[in-house]
C-alpha positions as CSV (number, residue, x, y, z in Angstrom):
1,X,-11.2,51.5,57.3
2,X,-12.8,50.4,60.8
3,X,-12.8,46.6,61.5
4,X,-15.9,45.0,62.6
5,X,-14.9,42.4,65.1
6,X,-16.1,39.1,65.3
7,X,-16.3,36.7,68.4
8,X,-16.9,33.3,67.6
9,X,-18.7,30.2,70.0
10,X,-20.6,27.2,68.7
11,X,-23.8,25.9,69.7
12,X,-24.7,25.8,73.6
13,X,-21.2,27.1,74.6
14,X,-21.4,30.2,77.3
15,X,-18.9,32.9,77.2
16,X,-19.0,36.1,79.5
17,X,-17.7,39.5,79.6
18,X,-14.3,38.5,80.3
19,X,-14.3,36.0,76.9
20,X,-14.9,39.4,74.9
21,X,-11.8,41.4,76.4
22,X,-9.2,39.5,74.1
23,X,-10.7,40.8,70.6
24,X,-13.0,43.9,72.2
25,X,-10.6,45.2,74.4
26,X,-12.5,48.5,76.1
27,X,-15.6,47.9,73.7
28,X,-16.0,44.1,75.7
29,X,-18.4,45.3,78.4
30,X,-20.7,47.5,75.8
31,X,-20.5,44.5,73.1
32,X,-22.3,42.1,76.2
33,X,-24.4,44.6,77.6
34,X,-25.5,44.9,73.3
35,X,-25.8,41.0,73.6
36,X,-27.6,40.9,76.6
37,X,-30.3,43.6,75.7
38,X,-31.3,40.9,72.4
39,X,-30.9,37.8,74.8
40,X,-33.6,39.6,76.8
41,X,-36.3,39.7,74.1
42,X,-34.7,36.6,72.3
43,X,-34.1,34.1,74.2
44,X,-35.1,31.4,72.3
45,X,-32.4,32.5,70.6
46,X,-29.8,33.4,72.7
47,X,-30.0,32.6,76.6
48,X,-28.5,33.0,79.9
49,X,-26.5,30.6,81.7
50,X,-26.1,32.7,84.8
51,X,-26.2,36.2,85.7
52,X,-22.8,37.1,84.3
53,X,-22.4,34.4,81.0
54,X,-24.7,34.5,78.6
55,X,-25.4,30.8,76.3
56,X,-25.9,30.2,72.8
57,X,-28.8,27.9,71.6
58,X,-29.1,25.3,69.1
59,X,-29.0,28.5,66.4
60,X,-26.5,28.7,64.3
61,X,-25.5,32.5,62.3
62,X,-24.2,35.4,63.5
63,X,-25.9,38.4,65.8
64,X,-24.5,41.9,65.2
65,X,-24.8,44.7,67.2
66,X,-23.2,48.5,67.1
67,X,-20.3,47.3,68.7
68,X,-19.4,44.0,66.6
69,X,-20.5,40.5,65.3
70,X,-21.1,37.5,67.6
71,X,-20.9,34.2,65.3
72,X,-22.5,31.1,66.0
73,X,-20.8,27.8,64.5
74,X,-22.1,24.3,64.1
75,X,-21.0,22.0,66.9
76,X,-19.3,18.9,65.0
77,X,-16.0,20.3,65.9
78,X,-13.8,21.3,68.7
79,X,-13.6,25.1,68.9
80,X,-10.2,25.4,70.0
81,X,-8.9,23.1,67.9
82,X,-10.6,25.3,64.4
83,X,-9.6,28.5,66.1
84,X,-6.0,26.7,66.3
85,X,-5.8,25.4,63.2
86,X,-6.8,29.2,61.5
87,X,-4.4,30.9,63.5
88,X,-1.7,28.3,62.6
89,X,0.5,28.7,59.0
90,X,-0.2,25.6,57.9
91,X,-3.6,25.7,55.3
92,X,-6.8,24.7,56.3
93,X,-7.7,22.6,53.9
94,X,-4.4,20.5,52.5
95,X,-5.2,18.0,50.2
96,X,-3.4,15.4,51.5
97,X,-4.8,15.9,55.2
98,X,-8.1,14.4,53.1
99,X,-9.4,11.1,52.8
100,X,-13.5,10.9,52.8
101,X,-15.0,13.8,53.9
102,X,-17.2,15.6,50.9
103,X,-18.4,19.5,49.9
104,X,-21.0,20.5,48.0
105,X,-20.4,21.9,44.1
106,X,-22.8,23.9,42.4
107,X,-20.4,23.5,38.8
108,X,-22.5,21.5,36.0
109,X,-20.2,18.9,35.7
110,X,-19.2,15.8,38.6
111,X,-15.6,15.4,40.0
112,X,-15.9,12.1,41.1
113,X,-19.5,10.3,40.4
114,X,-20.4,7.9,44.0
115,X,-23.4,7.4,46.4
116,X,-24.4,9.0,49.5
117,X,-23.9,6.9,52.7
118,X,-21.4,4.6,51.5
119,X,-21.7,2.4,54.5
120,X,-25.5,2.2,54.4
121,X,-27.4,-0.2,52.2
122,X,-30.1,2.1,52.2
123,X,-28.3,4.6,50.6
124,X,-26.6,2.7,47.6
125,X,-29.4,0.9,45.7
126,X,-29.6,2.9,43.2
127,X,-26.9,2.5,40.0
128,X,-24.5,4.6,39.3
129,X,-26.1,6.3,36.0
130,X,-28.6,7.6,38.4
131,X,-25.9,9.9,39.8
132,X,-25.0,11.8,37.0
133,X,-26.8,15.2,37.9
134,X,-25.5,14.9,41.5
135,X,-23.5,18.1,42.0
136,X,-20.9,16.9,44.6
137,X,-17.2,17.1,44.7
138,X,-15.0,13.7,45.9
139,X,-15.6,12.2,49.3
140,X,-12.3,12.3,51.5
141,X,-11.4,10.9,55.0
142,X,-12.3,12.3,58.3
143,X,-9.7,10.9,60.5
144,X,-7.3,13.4,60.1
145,X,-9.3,16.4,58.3
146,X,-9.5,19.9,60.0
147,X,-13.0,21.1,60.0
148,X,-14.3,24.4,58.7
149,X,-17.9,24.7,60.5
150,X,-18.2,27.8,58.6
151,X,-17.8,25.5,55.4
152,X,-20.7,23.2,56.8
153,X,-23.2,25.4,57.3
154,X,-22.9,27.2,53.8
155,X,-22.8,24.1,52.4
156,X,-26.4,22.8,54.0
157,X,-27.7,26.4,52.9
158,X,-27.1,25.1,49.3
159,X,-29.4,22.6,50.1
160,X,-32.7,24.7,51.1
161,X,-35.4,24.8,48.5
162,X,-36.3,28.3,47.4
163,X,-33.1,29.4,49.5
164,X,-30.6,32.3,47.5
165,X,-27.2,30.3,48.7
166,X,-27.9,27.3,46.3
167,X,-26.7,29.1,43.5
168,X,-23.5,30.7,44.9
169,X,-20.0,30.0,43.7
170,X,-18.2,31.0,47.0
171,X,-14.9,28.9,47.4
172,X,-14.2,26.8,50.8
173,X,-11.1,29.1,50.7
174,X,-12.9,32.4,50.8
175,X,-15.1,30.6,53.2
176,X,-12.3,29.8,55.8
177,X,-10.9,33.2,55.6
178,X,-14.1,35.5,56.1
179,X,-16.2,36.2,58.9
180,X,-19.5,34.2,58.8
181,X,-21.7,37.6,58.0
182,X,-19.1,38.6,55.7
183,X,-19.0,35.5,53.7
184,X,-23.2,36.4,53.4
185,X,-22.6,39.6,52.1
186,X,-19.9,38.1,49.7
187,X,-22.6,36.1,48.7
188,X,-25.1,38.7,48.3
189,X,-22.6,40.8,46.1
190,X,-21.6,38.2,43.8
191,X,-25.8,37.7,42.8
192,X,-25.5,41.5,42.6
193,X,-22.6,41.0,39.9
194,X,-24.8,38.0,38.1
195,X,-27.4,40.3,38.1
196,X,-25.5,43.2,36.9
197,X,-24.1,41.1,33.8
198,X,-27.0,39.7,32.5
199,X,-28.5,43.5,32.4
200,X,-30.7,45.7,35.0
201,X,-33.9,45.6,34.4
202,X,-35.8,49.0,33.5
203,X,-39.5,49.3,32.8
204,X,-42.0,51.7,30.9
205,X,-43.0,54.3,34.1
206,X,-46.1,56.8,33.2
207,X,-44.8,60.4,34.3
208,X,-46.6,63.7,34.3
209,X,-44.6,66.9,34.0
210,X,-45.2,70.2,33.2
211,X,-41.9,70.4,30.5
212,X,-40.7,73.6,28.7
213,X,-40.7,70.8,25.4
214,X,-43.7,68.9,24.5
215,X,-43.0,64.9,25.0
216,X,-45.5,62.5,25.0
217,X,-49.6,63.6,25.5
218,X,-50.8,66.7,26.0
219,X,-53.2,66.7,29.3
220,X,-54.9,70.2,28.6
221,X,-57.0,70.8,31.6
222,X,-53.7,70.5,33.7
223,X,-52.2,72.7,30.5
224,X,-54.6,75.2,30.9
225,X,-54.6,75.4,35.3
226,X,-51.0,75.5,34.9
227,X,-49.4,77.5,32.0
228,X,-52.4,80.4,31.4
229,X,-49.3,82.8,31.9
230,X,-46.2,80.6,31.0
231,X,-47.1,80.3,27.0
232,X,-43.4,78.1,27.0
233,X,-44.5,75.4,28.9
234,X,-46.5,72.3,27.9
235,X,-48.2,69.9,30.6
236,X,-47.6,66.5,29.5
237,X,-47.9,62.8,30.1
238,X,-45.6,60.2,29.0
239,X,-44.1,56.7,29.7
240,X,-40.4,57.0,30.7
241,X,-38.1,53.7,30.5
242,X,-36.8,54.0,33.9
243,X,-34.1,51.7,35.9
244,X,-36.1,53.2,39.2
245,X,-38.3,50.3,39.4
246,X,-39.5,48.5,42.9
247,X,-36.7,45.5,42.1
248,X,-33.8,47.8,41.7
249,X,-34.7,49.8,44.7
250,X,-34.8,46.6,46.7
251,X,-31.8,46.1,46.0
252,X,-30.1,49.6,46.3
253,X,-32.1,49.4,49.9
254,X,-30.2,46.6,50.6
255,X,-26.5,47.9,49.9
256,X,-27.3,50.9,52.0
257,X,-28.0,48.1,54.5
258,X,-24.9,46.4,54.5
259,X,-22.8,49.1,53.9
260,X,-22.3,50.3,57.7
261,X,-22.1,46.5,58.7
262,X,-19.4,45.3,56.8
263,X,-15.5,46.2,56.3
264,X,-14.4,43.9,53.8
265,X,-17.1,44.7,51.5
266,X,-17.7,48.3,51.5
267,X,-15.7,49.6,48.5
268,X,-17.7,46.9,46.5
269,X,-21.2,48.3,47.6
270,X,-20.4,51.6,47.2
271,X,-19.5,50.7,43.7
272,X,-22.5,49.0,43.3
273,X,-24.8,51.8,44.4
274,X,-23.0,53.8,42.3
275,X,-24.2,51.4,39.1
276,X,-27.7,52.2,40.9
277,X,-27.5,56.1,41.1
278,X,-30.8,56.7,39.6
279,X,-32.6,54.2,41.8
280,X,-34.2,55.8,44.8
281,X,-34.2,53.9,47.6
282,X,-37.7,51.9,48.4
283,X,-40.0,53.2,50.8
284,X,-42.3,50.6,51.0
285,X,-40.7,47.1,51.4
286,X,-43.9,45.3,51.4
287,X,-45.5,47.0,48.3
288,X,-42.0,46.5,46.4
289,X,-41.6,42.7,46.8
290,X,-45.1,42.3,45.7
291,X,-43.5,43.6,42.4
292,X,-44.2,40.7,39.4
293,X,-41.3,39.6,37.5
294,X,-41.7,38.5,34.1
295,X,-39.9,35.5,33.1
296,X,-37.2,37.8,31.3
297,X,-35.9,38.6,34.4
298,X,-36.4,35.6,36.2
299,X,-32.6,35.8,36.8
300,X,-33.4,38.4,39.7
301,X,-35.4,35.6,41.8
302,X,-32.3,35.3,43.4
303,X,-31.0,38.4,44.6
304,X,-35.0,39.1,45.8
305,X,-34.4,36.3,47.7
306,X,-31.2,38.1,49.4
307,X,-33.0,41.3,49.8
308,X,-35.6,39.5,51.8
309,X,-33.4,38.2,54.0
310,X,-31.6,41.1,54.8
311,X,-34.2,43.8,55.0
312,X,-37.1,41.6,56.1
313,X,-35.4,38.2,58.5
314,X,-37.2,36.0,55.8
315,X,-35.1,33.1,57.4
316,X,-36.0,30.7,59.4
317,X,-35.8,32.8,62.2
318,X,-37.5,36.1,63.2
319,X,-36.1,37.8,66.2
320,X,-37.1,40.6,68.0
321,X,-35.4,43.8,69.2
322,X,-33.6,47.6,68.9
323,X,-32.9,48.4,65.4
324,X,-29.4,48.8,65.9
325,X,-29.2,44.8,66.2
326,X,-29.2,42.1,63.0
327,X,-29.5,38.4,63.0
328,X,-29.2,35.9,60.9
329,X,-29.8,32.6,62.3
330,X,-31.0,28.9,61.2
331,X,-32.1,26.1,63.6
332,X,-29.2,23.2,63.2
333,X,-32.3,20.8,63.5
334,X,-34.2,21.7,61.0
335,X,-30.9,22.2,58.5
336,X,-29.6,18.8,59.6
337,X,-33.0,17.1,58.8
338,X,-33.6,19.1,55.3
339,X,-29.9,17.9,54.4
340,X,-30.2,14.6,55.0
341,X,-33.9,14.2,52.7
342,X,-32.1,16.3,50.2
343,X,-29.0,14.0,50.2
344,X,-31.4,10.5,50.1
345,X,-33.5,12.2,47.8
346,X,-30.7,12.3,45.6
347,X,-29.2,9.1,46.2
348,X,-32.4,7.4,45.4
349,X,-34.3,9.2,42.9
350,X,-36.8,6.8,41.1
351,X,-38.4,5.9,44.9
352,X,-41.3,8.1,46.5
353,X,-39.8,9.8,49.6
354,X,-42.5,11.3,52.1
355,X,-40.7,14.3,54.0
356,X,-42.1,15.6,57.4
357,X,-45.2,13.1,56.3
358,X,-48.5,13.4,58.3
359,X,-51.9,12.1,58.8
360,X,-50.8,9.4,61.9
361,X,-52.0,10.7,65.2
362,X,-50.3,8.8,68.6
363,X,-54.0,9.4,69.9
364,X,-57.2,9.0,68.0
365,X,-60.7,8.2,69.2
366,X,-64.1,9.6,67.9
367,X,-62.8,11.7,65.3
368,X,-60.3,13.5,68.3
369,X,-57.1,13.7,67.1
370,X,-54.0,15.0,68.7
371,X,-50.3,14.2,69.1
372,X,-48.9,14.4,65.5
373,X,-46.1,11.8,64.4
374,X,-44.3,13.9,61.6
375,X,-41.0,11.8,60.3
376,X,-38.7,13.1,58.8
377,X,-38.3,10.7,55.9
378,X,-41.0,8.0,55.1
379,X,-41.0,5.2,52.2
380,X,-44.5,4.1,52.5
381,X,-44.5,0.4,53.9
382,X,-40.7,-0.2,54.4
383,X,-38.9,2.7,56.5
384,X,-38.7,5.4,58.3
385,X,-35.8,7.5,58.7
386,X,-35.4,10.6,61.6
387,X,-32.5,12.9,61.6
388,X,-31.4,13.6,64.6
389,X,-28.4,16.8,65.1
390,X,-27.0,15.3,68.0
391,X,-23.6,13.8,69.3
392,X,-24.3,10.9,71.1
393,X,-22.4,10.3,73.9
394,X,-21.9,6.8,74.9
395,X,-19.2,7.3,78.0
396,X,-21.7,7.0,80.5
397,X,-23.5,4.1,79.6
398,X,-22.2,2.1,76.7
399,X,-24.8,-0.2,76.1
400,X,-27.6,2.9,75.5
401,X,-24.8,3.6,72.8
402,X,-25.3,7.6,73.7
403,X,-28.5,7.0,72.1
404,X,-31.2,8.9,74.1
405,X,-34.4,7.4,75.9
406,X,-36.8,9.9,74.3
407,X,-35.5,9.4,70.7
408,X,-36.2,5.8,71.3
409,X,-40.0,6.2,72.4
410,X,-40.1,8.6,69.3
411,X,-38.7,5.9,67.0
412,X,-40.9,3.4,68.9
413,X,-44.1,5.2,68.0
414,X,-43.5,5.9,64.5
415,X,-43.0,1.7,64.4
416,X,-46.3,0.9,65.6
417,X,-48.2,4.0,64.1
418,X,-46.6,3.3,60.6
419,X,-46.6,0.0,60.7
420,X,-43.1,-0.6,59.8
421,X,-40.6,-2.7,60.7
422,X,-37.1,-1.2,60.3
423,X,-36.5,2.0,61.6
424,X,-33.5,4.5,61.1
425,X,-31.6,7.3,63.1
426,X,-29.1,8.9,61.9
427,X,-26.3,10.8,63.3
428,X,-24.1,13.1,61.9
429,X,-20.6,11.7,61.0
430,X,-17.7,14.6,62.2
431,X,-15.1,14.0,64.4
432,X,-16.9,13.4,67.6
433,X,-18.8,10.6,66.5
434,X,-16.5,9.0,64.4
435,X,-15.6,6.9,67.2
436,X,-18.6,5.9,67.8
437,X,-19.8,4.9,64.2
438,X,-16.6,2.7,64.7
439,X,-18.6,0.5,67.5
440,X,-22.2,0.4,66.1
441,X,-21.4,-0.5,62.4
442,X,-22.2,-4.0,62.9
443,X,-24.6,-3.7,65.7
444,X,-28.5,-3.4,65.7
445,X,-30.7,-2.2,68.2
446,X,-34.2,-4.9,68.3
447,X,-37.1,-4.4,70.3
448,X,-40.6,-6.5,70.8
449,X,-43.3,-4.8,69.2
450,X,-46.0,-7.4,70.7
451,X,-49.5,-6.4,70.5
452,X,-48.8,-3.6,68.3
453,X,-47.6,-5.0,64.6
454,X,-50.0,-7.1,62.7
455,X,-47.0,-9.2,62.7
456,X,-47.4,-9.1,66.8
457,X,-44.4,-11.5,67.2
458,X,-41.9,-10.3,65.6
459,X,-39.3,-7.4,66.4
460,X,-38.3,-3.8,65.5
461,X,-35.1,-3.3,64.7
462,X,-33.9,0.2,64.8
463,X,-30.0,1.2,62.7
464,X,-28.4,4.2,63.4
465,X,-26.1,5.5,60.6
466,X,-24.2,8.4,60.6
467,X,-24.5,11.2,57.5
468,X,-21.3,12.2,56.1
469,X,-21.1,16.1,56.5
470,X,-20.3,18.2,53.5
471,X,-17.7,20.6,54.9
């Protein structure tokens, strides 16, 4: 079976032709030229750090071309140190390497019951009865863990409202293993199976035939044009209970899809197809998902979901290019920032927690409004809290704390504009900025707020936390 090889970088690392050679071998100049043709319409997605190196973004996913599958991994970790630690025998994920770092469960029942943010006040008010429909396995240490970036990012996917990874049962094992876009089609197949188990749906299809047997209702004008001479024959119309209904063909569309990108999976979708043999394939994607499902198949939301991802880039992301290319990418911003709400949503459940909450402008005058403030998370009259997918980077100047100067005019203006005293940043917690959590636990940043708060004398004080990551 041919191998589809996979190169893998993390965000805003550059690689060039000569990066490719060690996995691509001859292939390694057509795989960059394949690269470079959807950096040229993408770059927003993909860019160039010189003429000959080519730079990843702050996307994270894979891009695959003819010739293989670039994959693009969160930055919280050191690449060469994951790339070491999967090539070594040891296992990725010992138990006792563990002390607190966390994943994400989607069984029905708790491993270990706890709160989010274990350091931060903010995150622990609630009880602990309120935790008892958090889906979470046990936290363990991150001193001395070996970080699966692949694990991360699946494990924000689960968080997505309205997203098809929150129900999947993939393992962190299978997870380490796999490829990234193999682990999505893993995913992809497993719905399929769901789906498969709990029945296919079929559906009543009106059909007119001219039959040598009479079935259904006799339509004797077409009778008559058609079977003057052929006394054997009867023109007919009649519903048929059919499995070739726009839903299945989705997803038969879909396997046909993945089947020439993937070589782990294919004997699976071929078998599935083949449990689809009397699906046609669709022909009009848009028509098809506009298909209403009644709520006795709700169970194929999901898979929908998948099919729209694959066949239509419903992802963040849309992308641009030759047909031979496929990406599937998600801005680390945006899944950083929905993980967090998702995370303090759950940790505090009974309070009423804005996200992405508008209606301040930084200028308005005569009705003219412009210059949104959008935070991420807002608890009317006591915080505001902005997630920020960043490692600061304190070495240069340690009393700016690697904290940047534009974050703080941000922060600053959603003070004054809210009205709010006590303002939150937070970080996330990985091995680069474990360190660093280290030094700022017990320090707060305060700035005057004169003229601005009603309470003009009195000070901001921003905190910056750092969110455990679920890897």
């Amino acid at each position: 079976m041919k191998t589809i090889n996979t190169f893998s970088i993390i965000e805003y690392q550059d690689f060039s032709k000569e990066d490719l050679k060690e996995i691509f071998k001859e292939k390694a100049e057509i795989f960059y030229k394949e690269l470079e043709d959807f950096a040229k319409n993408n770059e927003s997605l993909l860019g160039f750090k010189s003429k000959n190196a080519l730079k990843a973004k702050n996307y994270v996913g894979i891009i695959q071309t003819k010739s293989g599958v670039l994959e693009i991994l969160p930055k919280c970790t050191n690449l060469k140190k994951y790339t070491a630690n999967n090539k070594s025998k040891s296992k990725l994920f010992l138990k006792e390497n563990f002390k607190k770092t966390y994943t994400i469960d989607n069984n029905n029942e708790l491993s270990t019951k706890f709160s989010y943010f274990q350091d931060c006040k903010i995150f622990t008010n609630t009880k602990i009865k309120d935790f008892k429909n958090l889906k979470i396995k046990k936290f363990y240490s991150l001193a001395k863990t070996n970080f699966c970036p692949k694990n991360l990012l699946i494990n924000m996917l689960k968080t997505l409202k309205n997203s098809p990874f929150k129900k999947s049962q993939i393992s962190s094992l299978q997870i380490a293993k796999m490829p990234l876009f193999e682990v999505f089609i893993t995913m992809f197949l497993d719905e399929f199976d769901s789906v498969y188990k709990k029945g296919l749906m079929r559906s009543y299809v009106s059909s007119e035939e001219n039959r040598t047997f009479l079935k259904g209702k006799l339509l004797f004008n077409e009778h008559i044009k058609s079977n003057l001479i052929h006394k054997e024959r009867f023109f007919t119309s009649s519903d048929e209970f059919v499995l070739d209904i726009a839903p299945n063909r989705l997803i038969k569309s879909t396997l046909n899809f993945l089947k020439s990108k993937t070589s782990l999976n294919k004997f699976k979708i071929i078998k599935a197809m083949q449990m689809l043999d009397e699906v046609e394939f669709s022909k009009n994607y848009e028509k098809d998902f506009s298909f209403k499902i009644s709520r006795h198949f709700d169970y194929y939301e999901n898979i929908l979901s998948w099919c729209k991802i694959f066949l239509q880039n419903k992802t963040f992301t849309l992308y641009k290019g030759k047909n031979e290319a496929f990406a599937l990418l998600f801005p680390m911003e945006k899944l950083f920032e929905n993980y967090v709400a998702y995370m303090f949503k759950l940790a505090n459940p009974n309070k009423n927690i804005k996200t992405q909450s508008s209606g301040k402008y930084l200028i308005s005058k005569n009705d003219e409004k412009c210059f949104m403030l959008k935070p991420d998370l807002y608890i009317e009259n006591k915080m505001i809290l902005d997630a920020k997918w960043k490692i600061p980077d304190d070495s240069e100047d340690e009393e700016k704390h690697g904290i940047s100067q534009s974050d703080l005019y941000q922060m600053f203006a959603y003070a004054n504009k809210y009205e709010i005293k006590e303002i939150y940043l937070i970080y996330p917690l990985c091995e680069r900025t474990f360190d660093l959590r280290e030094k700022l636990k017990t320090k707060d940043i305060k700035f005057l707020a004169q003229g601005f708060l009603k309470a003009c004398d009195e000070h901001v004080k921003l905190k910056v936390f750092f969110a455990p990551l679920p890897f």
